[in-house]
C-alpha positions in Angstrom: 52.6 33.0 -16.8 55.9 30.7 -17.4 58.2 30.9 -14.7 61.5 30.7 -15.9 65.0 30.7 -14.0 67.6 32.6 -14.6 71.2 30.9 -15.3 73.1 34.2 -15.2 73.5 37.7 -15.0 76.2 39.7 -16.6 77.8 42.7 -18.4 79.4 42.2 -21.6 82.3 43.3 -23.4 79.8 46.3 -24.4 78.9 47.5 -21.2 75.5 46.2 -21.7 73.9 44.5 -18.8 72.3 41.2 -19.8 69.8 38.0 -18.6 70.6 34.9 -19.6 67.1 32.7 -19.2 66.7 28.9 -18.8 65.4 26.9 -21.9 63.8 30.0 -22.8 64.3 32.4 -26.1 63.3 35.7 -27.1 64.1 36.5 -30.6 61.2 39.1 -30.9 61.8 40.8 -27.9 62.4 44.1 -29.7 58.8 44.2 -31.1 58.0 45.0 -27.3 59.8 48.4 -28.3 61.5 48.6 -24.9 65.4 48.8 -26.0 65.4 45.2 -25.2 67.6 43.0 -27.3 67.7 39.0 -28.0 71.3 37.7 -28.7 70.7 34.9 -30.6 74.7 33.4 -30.8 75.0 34.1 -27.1 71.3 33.0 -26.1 70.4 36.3 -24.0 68.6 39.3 -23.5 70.3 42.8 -23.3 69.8 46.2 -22.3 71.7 49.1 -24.3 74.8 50.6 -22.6 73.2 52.7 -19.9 73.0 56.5 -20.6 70.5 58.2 -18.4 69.1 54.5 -16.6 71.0 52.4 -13.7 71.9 48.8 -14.4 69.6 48.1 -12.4 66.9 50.1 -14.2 67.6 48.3 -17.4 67.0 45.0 -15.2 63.9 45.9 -14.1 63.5 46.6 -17.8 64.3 43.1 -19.1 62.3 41.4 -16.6 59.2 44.0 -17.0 59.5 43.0 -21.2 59.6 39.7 -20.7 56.1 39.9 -18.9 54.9 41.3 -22.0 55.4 37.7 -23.8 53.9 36.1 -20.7 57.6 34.9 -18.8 58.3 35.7 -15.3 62.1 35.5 -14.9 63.5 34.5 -11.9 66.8 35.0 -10.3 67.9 31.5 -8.4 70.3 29.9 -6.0 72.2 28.4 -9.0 72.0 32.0 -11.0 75.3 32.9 -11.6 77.2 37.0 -11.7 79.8 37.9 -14.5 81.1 41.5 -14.2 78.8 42.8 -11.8 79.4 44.6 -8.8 78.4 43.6 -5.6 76.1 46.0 -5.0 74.2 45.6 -8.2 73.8 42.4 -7.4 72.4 42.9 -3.6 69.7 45.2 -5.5 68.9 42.5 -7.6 68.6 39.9 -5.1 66.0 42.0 -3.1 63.3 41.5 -5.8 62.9 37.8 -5.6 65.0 35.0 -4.9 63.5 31.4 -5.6 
């Protein structure tokens, strides 16, 4: 398993809720077949607009698909928040903080 940090977490112009990972890419993320997305121009992973799932479901998501391609993503002192709320955040930081 690669450990890889993450450098931030965010919700774009969307709505979507996304991961942005540390020398790390994912362009075939969607073979996983877990509504996970790779932004190649913006370098990150995405979740769809949540309909029935919590941000926070669809970032349990992300880092649950990444597994699958043998990446443990980790949130970090230096991981930086764009757009989400504070107590999206607090949930987040309750998995694992390196």
């Amino acid at each position: 398993m690669i450990h890889t940090k993450i450098v931030e977490v965010g919700i774009d112009e969307e709505g979507r809720l996304y991961v942005i990972p540390v020398f790390a890419a994912f362009p075939y993320i969607y073979r996983e077949a877990m509504e996970i997305g790779w932004c190649s121009e913006k370098k990150y992973l995405y979740s769809p607009k949540p309909r029935e799932w919590s941000y926070f479901h669809w970032y349990t998501q992300i880092i649950s698909v990444v597994k699958e391609q043998s990446h443990q993503l980790q949130v970090c002192k230096e991981t930086t928040w764009v757009n989400i709320p504070e107590e999206l955040k607090e949930e987040i930081l309750r998995l694992e903080v390196v």
